[in-house]
C-alpha positions as a printed NumPy array, in Angstrom:
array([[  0.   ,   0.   ,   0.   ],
       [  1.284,   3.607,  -0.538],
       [  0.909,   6.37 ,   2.105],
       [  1.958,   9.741,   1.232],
       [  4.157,  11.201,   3.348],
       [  1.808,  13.464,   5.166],
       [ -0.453,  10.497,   5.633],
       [  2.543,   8.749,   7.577],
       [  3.438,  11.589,   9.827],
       [ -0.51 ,  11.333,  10.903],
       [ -0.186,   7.972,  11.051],
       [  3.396,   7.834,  13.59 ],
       [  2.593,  11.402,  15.28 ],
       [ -1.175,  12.255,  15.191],
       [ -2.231,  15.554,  16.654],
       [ -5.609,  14.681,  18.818],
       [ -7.618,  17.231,  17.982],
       [ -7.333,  17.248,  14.389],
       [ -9.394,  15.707,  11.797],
       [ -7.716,  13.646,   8.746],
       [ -9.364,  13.841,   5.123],
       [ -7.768,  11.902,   2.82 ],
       [ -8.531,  10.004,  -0.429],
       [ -8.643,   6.437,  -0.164],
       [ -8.436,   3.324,  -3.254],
       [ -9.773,   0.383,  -2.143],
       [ -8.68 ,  -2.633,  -4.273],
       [-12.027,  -4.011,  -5.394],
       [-15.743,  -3.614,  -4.323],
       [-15.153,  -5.746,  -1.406],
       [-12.534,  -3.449,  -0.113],
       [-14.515,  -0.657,  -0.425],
       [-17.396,  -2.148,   1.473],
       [-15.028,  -3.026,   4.538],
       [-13.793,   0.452,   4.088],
       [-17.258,   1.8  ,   4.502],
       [-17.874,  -0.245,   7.628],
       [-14.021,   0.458,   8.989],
       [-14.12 ,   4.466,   8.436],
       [-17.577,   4.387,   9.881],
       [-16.738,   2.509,  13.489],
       [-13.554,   4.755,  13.453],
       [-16.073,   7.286,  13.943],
       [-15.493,   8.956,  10.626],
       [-17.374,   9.265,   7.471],
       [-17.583,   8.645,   3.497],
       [-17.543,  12.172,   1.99 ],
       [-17.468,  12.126,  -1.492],
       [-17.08 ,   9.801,  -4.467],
       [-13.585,  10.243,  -6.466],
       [-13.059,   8.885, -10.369],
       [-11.273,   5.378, -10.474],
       [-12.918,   4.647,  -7.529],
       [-11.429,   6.362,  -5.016],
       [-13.141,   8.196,  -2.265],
       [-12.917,  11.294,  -0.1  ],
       [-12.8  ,   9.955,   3.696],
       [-12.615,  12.094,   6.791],
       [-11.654,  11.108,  10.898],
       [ -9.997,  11.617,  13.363],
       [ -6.435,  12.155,  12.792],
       [ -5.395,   9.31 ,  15.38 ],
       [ -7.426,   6.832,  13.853],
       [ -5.587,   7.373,  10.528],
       [ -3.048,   4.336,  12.194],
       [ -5.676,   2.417,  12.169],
       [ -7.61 ,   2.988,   8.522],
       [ -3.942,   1.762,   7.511],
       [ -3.953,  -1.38 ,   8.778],
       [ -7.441,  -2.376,   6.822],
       [ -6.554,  -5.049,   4.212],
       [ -7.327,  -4.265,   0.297],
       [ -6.414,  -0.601,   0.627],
       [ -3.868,   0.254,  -2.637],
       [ -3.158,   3.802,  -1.574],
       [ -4.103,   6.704,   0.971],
       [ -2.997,  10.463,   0.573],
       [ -4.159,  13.559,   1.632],
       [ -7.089,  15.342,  -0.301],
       [ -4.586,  18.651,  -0.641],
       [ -1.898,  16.42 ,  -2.308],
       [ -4.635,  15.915,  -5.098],
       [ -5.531,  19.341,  -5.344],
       [ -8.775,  18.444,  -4.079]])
């Protein structure tokens, strides 16, 4: 999987009163479902549907460790990398 850089600083050194939103690719369909369910008990939410099936996500930036452990995740960056 490939994390931006930004996305690993929030990952090893999360601020706790910051929010994360970053652009996630889930491998397949069933990636994206589990993502669904993971962002959602991390107490974040689906924002917005991206082209090539990625999708705007936003939570709590120290639960970003966490949305990077989920399996069938190709890539996470930040939505300001993308020019979002």
């Amino acid at each position: 999987m490939y994390l931006s850089h930004p996305v690993r600083r929030m990952r090893d050194d999360p601020f706790d009163d910051e929010t994360a939103a970053l652009r996630v690719e889930p491998v397949d369909d069933e990636a994206r479902v589990a993502l669904d369910d993971h962002v959602e008990s991390l107490g974040g939410s689906v924002e917005k549907e991206l082209q090539f099936g990625g999708v705007v996500v936003v939570l709590p930036e120290p639960d970003v460790a966490a949305l990077c452990e989920l399996d069938g995740i190709e890539r996470i960056e930040t939505v300001d990398t993308l020019g979002y």
